[in-house]
GUVO-193001 format. One line per field, with one value per residue (C-alpha): residue number from 0; residue in three letters; chain; x, y, z. Coordinates in steps of 0.1 Angstrom, whole numbers. Last residue first. Example, Ala and Ser with C-alpha at 12.3 -4.5 7.8 and 13.67 -1.06 7.14 Angstrom:
2
k = c(1  0)
r = c(ser  ala)
c = c(A  A)
east = c(137  123)
north = c(-11  -45)
up = c(71  78)
This chain:
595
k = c(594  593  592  591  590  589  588  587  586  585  584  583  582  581  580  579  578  577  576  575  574  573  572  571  570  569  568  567  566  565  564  563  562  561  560  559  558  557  556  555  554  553  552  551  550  549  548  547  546  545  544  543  542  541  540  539  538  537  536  535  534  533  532  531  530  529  528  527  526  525  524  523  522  521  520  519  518  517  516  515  514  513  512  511  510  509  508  507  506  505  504  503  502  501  500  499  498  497  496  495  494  493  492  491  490  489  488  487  486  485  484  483  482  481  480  479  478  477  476  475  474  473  472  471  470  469  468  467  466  465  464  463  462  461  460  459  458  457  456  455  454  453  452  451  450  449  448  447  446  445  444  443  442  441  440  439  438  437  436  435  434  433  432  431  430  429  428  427  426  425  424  423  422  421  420  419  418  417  416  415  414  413  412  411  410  409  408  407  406  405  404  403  402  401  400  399  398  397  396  395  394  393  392  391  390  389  388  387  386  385  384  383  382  381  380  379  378  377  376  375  374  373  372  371  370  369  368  367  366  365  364  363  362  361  360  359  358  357  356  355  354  353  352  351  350  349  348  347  346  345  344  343  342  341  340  339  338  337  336  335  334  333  332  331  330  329  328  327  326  325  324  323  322  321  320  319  318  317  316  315  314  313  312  311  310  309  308  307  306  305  304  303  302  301  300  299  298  297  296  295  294  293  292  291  290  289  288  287  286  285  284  283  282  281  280  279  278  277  276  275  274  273  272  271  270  269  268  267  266  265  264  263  262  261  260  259  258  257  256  255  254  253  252  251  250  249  248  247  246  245  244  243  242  241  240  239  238  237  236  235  234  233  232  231  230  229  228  227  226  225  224  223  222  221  220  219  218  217  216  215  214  213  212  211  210  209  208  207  206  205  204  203  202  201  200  199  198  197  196  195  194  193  192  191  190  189  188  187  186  185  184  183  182  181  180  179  178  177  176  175  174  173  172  171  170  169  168  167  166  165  164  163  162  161  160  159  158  157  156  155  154  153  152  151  150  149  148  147  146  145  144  143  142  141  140  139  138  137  136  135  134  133  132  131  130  129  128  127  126  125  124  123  122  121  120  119  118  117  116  115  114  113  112  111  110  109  108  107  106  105  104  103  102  101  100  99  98  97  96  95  94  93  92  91  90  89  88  87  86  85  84  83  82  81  80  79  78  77  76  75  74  73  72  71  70  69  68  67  66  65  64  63  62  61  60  59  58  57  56  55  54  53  52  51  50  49  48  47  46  45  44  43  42  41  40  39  38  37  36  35  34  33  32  31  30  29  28  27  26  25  24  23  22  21  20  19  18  17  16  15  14  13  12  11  10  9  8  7  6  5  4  3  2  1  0)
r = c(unk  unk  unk  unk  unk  unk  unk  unk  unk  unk  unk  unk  unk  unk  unk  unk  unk  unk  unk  unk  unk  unk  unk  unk  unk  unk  unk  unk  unk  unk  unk  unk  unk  unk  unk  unk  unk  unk  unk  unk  unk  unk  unk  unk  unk  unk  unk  unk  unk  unk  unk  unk  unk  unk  unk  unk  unk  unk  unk  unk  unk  unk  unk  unk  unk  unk  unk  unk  unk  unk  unk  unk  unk  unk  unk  unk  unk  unk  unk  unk  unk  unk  unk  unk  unk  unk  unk  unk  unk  unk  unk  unk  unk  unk  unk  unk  unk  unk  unk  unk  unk  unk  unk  unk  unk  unk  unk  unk  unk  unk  unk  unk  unk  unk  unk  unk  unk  unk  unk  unk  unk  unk  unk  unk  unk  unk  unk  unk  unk  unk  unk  unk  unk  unk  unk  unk  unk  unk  unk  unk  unk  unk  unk  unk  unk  unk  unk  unk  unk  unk  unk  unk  unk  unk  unk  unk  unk  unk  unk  unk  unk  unk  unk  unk  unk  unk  unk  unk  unk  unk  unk  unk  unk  unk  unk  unk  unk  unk  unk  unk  unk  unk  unk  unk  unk  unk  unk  unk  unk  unk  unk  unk  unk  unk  unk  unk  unk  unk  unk  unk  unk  unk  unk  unk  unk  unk  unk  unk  unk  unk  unk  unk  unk  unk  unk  unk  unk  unk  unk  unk  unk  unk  unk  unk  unk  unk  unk  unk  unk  unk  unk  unk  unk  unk  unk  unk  unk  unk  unk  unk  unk  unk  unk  unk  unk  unk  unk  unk  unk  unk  unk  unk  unk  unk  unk  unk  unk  unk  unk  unk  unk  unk  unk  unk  unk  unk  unk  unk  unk  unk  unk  unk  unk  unk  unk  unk  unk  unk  unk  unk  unk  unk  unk  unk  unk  unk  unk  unk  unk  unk  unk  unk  unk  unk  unk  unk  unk  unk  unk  unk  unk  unk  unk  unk  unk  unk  unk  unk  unk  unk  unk  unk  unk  unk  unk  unk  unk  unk  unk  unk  unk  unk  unk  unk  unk  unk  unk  unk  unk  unk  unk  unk  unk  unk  unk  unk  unk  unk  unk  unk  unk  unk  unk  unk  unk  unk  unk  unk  unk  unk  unk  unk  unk  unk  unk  unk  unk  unk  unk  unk  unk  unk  unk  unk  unk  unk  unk  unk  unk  unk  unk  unk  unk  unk  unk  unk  unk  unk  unk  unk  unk  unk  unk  unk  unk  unk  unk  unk  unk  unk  unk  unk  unk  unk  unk  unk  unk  unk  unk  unk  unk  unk  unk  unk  unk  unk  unk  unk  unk  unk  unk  unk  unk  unk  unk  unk  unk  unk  unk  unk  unk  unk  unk  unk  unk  unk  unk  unk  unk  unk  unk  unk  unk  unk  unk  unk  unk  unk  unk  unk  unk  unk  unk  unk  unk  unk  unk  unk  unk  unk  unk  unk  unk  unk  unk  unk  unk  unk  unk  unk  unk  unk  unk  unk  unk  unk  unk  unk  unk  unk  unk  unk  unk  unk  unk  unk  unk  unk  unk  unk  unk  unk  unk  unk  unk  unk  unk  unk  unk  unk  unk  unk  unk  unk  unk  unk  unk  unk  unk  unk  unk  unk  unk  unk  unk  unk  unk  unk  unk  unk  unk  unk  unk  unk  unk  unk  unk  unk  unk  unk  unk  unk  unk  unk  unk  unk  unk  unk  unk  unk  unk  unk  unk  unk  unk  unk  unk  unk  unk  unk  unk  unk  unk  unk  unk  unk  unk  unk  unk  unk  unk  unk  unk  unk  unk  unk  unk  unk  unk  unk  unk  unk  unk  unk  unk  unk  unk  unk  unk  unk  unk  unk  unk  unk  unk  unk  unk  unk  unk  unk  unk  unk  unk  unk  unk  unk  unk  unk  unk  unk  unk  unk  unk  unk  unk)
c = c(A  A  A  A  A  A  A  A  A  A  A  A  A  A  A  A  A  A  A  A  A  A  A  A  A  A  A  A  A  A  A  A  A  A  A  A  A  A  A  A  A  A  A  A  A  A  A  A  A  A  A  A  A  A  A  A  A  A  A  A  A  A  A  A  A  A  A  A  A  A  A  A  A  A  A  A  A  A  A  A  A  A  A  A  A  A  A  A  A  A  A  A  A  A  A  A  A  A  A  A  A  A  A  A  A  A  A  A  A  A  A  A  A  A  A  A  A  A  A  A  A  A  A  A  A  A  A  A  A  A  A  A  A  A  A  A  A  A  A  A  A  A  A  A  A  A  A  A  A  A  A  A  A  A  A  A  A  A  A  A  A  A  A  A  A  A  A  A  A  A  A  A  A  A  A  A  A  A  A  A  A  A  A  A  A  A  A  A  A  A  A  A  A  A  A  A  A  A  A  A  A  A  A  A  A  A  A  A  A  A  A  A  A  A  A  A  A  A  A  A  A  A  A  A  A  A  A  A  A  A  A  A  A  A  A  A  A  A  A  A  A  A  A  A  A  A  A  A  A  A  A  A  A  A  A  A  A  A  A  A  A  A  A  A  A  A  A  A  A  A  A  A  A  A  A  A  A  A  A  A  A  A  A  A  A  A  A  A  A  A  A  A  A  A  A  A  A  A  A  A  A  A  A  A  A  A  A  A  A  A  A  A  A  A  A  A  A  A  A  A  A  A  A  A  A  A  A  A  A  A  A  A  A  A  A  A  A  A  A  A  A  A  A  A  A  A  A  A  A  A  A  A  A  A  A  A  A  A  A  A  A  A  A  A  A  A  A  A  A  A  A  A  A  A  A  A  A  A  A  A  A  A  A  A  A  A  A  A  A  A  A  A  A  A  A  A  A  A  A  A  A  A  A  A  A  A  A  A  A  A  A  A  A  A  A  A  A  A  A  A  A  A  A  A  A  A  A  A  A  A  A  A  A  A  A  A  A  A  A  A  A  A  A  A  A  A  A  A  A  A  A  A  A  A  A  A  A  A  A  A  A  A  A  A  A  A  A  A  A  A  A  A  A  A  A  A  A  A  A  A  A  A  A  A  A  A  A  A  A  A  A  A  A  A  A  A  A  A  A  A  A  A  A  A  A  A  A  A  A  A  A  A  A  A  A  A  A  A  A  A  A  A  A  A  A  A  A  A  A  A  A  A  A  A  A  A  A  A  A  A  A  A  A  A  A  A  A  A  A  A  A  A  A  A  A  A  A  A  A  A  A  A  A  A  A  A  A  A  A  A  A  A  A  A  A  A  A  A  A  A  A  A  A  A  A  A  A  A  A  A  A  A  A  A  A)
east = c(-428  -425  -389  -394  -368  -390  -416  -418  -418  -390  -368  -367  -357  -327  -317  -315  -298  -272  -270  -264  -237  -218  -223  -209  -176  -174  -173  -147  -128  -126  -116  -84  -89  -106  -81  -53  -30  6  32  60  90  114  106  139  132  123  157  162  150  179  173  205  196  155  174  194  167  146  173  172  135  134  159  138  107  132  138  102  92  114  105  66  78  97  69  46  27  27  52  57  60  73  96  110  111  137  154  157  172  196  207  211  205  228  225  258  240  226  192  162  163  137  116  80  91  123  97  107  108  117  96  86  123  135  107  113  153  136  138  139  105  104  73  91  125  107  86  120  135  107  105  138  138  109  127  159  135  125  159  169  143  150  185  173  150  175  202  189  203  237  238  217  244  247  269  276  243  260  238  260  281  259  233  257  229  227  242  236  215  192  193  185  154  142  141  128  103  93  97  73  44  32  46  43  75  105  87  88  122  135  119  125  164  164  149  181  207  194  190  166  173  159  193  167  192  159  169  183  150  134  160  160  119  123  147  126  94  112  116  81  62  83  73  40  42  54  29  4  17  17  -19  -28  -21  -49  -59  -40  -58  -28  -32  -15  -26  -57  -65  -66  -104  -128  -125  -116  -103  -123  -112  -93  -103  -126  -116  -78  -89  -113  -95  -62  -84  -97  -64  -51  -31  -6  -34  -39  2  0  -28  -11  10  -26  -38  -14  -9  -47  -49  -15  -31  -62  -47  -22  -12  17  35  48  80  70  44  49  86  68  44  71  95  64  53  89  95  63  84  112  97  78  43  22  -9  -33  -43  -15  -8  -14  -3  -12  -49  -67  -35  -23  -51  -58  -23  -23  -54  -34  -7  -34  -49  -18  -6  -43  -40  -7  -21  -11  -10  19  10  19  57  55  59  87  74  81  111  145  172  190  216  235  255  230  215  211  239  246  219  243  221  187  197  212  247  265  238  241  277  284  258  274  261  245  223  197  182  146  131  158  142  127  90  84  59  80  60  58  50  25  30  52  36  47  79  73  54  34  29  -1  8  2  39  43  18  37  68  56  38  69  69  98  98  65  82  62  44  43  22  -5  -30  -67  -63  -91  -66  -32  -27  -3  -4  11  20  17  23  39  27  2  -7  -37  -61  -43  -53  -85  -94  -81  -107  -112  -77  -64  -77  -82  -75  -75  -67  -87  -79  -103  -121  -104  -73  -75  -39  -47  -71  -45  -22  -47  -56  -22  -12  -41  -32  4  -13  -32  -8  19  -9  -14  18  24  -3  10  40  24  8  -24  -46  -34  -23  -29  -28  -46  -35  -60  -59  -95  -124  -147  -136  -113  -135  -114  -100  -120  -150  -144  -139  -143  -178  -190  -230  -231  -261  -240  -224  -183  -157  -130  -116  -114  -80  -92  -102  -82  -100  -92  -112  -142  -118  -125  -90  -74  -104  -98  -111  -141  -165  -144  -138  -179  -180  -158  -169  -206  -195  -172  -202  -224  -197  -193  -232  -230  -206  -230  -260  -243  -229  -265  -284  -256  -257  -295  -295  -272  -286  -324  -308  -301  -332  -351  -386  -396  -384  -402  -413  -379  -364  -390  -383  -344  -350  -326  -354  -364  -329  -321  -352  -338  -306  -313  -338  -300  -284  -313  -308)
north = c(-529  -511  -483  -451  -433  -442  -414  -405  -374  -376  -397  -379  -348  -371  -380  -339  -330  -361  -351  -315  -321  -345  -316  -291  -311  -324  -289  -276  -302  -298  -258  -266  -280  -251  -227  -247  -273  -260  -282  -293  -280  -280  -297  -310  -314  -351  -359  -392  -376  -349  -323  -312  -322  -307  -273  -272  -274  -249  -221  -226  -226  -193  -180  -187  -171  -138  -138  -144  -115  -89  -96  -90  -60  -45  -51  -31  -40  -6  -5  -5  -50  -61  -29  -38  -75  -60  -43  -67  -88  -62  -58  -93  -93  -110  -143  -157  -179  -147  -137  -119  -156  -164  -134  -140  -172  -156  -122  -89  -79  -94  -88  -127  -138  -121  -135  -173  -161  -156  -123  -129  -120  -95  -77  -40  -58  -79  -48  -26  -55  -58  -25  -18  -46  -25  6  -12  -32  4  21  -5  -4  34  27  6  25  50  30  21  51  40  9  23  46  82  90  126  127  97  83  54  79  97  73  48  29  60  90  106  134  106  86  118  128  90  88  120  121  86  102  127  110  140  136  169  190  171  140  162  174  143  127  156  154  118  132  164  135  111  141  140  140  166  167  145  120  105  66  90  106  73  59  85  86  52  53  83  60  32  60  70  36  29  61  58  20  35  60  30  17  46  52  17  10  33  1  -37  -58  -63  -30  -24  -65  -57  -33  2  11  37  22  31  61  95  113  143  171  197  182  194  228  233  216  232  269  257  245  278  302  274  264  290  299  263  266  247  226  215  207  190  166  165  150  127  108  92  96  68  61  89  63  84  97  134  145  128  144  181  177  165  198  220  208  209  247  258  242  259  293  294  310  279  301  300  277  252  212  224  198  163  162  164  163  133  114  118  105  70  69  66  45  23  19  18  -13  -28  -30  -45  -75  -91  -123  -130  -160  -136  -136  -172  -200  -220  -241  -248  -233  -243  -225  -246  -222  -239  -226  -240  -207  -198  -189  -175  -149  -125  -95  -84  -55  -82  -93  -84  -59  -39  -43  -28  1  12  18  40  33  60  61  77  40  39  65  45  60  63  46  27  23  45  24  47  32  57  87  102  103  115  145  155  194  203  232  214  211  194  168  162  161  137  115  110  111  108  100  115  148  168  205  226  254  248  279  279  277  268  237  237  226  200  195  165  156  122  135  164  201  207  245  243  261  233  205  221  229  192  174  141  133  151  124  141  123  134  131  146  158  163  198  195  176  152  144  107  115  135  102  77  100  104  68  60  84  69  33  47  70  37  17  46  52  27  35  69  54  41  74  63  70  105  122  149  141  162  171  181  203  213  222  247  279  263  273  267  236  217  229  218  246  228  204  240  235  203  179  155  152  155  129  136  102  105  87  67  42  32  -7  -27  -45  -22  10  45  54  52  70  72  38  40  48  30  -4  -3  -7  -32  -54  -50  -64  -92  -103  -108  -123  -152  -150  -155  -184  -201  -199  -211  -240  -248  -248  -276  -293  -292  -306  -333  -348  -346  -357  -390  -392  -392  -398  -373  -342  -311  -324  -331  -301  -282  -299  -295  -258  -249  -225  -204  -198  -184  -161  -152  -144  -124  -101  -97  -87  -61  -45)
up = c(154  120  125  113  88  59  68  34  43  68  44  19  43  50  17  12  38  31  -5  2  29  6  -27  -2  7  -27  -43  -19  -25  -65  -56  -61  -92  -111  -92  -116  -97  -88  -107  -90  -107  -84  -50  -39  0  -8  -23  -40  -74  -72  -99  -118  -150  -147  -130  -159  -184  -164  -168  -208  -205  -188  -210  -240  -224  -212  -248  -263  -237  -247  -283  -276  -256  -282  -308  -281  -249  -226  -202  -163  -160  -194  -190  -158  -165  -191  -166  -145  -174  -182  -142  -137  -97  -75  -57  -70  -98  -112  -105  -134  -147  -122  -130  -116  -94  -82  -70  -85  -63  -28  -2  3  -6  27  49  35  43  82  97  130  157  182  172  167  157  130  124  115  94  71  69  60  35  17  17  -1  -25  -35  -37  -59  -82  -81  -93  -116  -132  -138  -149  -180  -193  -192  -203  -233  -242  -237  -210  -203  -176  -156  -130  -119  -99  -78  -76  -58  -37  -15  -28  10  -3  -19  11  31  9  9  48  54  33  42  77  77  55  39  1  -20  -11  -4  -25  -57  -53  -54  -81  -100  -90  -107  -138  -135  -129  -160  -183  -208  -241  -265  -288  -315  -338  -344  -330  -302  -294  -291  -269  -249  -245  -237  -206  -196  -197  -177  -152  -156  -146  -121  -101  -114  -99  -66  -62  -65  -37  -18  -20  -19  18  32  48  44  25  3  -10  -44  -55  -41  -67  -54  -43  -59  -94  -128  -117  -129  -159  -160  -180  -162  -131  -134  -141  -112  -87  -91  -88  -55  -46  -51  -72  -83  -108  -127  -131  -142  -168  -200  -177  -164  -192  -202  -169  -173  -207  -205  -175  -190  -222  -218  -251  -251  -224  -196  -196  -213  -199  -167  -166  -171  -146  -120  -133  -128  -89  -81  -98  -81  -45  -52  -60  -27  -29  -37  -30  1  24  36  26  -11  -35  -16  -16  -45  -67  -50  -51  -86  -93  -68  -93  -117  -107  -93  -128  -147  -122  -126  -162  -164  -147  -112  -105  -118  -151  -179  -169  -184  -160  -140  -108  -70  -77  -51  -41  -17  5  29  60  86  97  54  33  0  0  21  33  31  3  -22  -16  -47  -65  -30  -29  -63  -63  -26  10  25  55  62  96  104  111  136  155  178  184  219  238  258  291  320  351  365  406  413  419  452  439  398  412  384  377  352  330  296  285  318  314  278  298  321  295  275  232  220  179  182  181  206  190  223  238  216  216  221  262  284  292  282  242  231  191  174  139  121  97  81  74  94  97  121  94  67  95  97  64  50  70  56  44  76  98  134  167  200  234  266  300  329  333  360  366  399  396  397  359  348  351  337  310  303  304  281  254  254  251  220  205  204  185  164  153  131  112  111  101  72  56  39  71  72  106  131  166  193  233  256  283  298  277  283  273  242  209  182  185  210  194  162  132  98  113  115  123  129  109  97  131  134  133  155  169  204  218  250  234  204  207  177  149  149  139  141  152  119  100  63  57  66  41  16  36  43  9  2  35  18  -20  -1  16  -13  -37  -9  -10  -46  -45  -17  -38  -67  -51  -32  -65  -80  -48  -51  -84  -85  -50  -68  -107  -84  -66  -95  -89  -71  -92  -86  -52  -40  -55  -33  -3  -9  -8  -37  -53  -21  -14  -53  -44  -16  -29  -56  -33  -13  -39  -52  -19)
């Protein structure tokens, strides 16, 4: 409200009428003005807008199939009336006597196959409406939707455990005969699940689409340390379709010029953190009752204690506190809750950074996981190091951190086949964990390791997914595709590449811990080394730069945001003066012609 009083008023004053009359004799100062009143005015509406889409992002953002950009009709979105008496126990649910059959997904708007899902749930939704519907089913069938981050009782009450899961209930009937993998999902035996018999011959006008979930997203390639740092995780990056590779930099800056700031990767880390212990430790009601997953939940607290910088109270205070409680706070979410919120401190904002997000809805959540994953294996790195400077025997052990890691994403990370995916690649020694994490070696080769290994294992997941839309939207994976996923990025870390294409595992790891580490003397050092490396590496691209070749475009410098914005400025200032000459012109009455 007070936004929009602020622009009104801010419209009233850049009426070019009113400029006219406050300065008629200065036309000049008049065209200055009133682009300078129509500049702000535009920049605080820009602000404007973004504000409202932010807000409406955060009120809707849990709901996949509540969506104004696509149409999910005929899947039902459950999203119960302020005013409803049990929104925890919905009628379709829990009281059955008069509804027909119905089937109902479960999912969370952060998870990203659910996301991926939905377009499949959609189309599959509409093929069993459209068959039910030819079958002359009565009461007539219905598909649902119900986002677990918003209504944890029922999905806990319905005993979901992964997502996206499904339910198949008959009609009048309260419970599900059958619990499809979305991986296969077929309207006839769906039907058939619900008791309604389809004859396939005399129906053969429902083309059946592919609805189906490939399962090559649940596929682990293994392969070794050696080859992945040889050929990257995309594949060869020594030739391109016509057998050439150019690298090229469009320009060489400090590491403080990425977009991103350390600030925002602490903040989504942390609230990556909240999240998860809101909603990710107790998927059931009830107690943590299994030993192994207590002892996951205890081993994670215990590595965050210890591997994350001791400067970061906003994390350190509740990860204490709630070591200090933990047979409390395995009794119950309710008693988790009121431990944790007696200390911890509420994010810094209600949105990831868009840097986490990328626009992209419910994205943050794992992004953010990732940086507190990054953020702790540097930490373990430096708590080794700091123990052996004070001849401490307290070191951790590289196998037994990694096995935390593990553990905790086997038991607290809801996204079915990320689980899946990560667990088996683990299992499967993937990107030669077995071997390069050595617990008898103490040397900093050693331990830095760790982070790389899960560096790795990110860039790997990433590539996948790259790979896996390509093939879901039919399109080839271009080498501009491959370098936009990479990380770190050959403009943020140019020196972090070897002439070969392979990574220089010291260097990464030094971006590593510029990037997931607090600013320290070793830092400052850190980043006078990688500068003087930088410089070195720019040198030889200046000596080996081909002026006769237009494709060459090293080193062109990228104007500043001041500059780029230069057009914009001219643009609106043109319009202004020609509004505003105009209206001059009208009440002066200039613009008639004297017979």
């Amino acid at each position: 409200m007070r936004m929009t009083v602020l622009s009104r008023r801010l419209f009233k004053r850049l009426r070019p009428d009113r400029i006219l009359r406050i300065y008629p004799k200065h036309v000049p100062l008049q065209w200055w003005r009133c682009c300078c009143w129509w500049g702000c005015y535009l920049l605080l509406m820009t602000r404007s807008a973004v504000t409202i889409s932010a807000s409406s992002l955060s009120t809707d953002e849990r709901y996949l199939y509540y969506a104004q950009d696509v149409d999910t009709s005929p899947v039902i979105e459950y999203m119960p009336d302020a005013d409803a008496a049990d929104p925890n126990h919905p009628d379709f649910l829990y009281r059955p006597q008069a509804h027909g059959p119905r089937i109902v997904e479960f999912y969370a708007h952060w998870c990203p196959h659910c996301r991926r899902f939905r377009d499949h749930y959609v189309q599959f939704a509409g093929q069993l409406v459209a068959m039910a519907k030819d079958q002359k089913v009565d009461p007539p069938l219905r598909v649902y939707a119900i986002s677990c981050v918003v209504h944890k009782a029922i999905c806990r009450d319905q005993g979901v455990k992964g997502y996206p899961s499904l339910k198949v209930f008959p009609a009048y009937s309260l419970n599900a005969t059958a619990e499809p993998s979305y991986f296969r999902l077929h309207p006839f035996s769906v039907l058939g699940s619900m008791g309604i018999d389809f004859d396939v011959d005399n129906h053969a006008q429902f083309a059946v689409a592919d609805t189906s979930m490939t399962a090559a997203s649940a596929a682990v390639t293994s392969h070794t340390h050696s080859s992945f740092l040889r050929r990257n995780w995309f594949g060869s990056l020594t030739s391109t379709t016509d057998g050439t590779l150019r690298e090229r930099q469009t320009h060489v800056a400090d590491l403080d010029s990425t977009r991103r700031t350390k600030q925002n990767v602490f903040d989504d880390a942390y609230r990556s953190f909240d999240f998860a212990i809101r909603t990710a430790v107790f998927m059931t009601n009830g107690p943590l009752e299994h030993n192994a997953t207590r002892d996951a939940l205890h081993d994670w607290l215990s590595l965050l204690q210890k591997a994350t910088p001791p400067t970061w109270s906003t994390l350190q205070k509740p990860v204490r506190a709630l070591l200090d409680n933990f047979d409390e706070i395995v009794r119950g979410e309710d008693h988790l809750l009121a431990v944790y919120e007696k200390v911890a401190s509420p994010p810094a904002s209600h949105q990831w950074s868009d840097d986490c997000s990328h626009g992209q809805k419910g994205a943050g959540y794992t992004c953010g996981l990732w940086q507190l994953f990054h953020i702790v294996t540097v930490g373990a790195t430096e708590w080794n190091l700091m123990l052996l400077e004070e001849n401490s025997p307290n070191l951790l052990d590289l196998t037994d951190t990694a096995d935390t890691f593990r553990n905790y994403v086997q038991h607290f990370f809801g996204c079915e086949v990320c689980r899946l995916n990560f667990v088996s690649a683990y299992d499967a020694c993937a990107h030669d964990r077995c071997h390069r994490l050595d617990p008898t070696d103490q040397s900093r080769t050693a331990w830095i390791q760790l982070p790389l290994w899960l560096f790795e294992t990110h860039n790997a997941v990433n590539a996948r997914l790259l790979r896996e839309q390509a093939e879901r939207e039919g399109w080839n994976v271009t080498l501009a595709d491959q370098r936009a996923r990479e990380f770190p990025s050959r403009h943020a870390c140019p020196v972090c590449w070897k002439a070969d294409g392979s990574w220089d595992e010291d260097m990464v790891y030094q971006f590593l811990r510029l990037e997931y580490w607090p600013e320290d003397s070793v830092a400052v050092d850190l980043r006078e080394q990688l500068a003087q490396r930088i410089r070195v590496q720019q040198e030889g691209w200046d000596s080996q730069r081909d002026p006769n070749d237009p494709d060459d475009d090293r080193n062109v410098p990228v104007p500043p945001v001041a500059l780029q914005l230069v057009p914009l400025m001219v643009v609106v200032g043109l319009v202004a003066a020609w509004y505003t000459k105009r209206n001059e012109r009208l009440r002066t009455g200039r613009h008639k012609r004297i017979a």
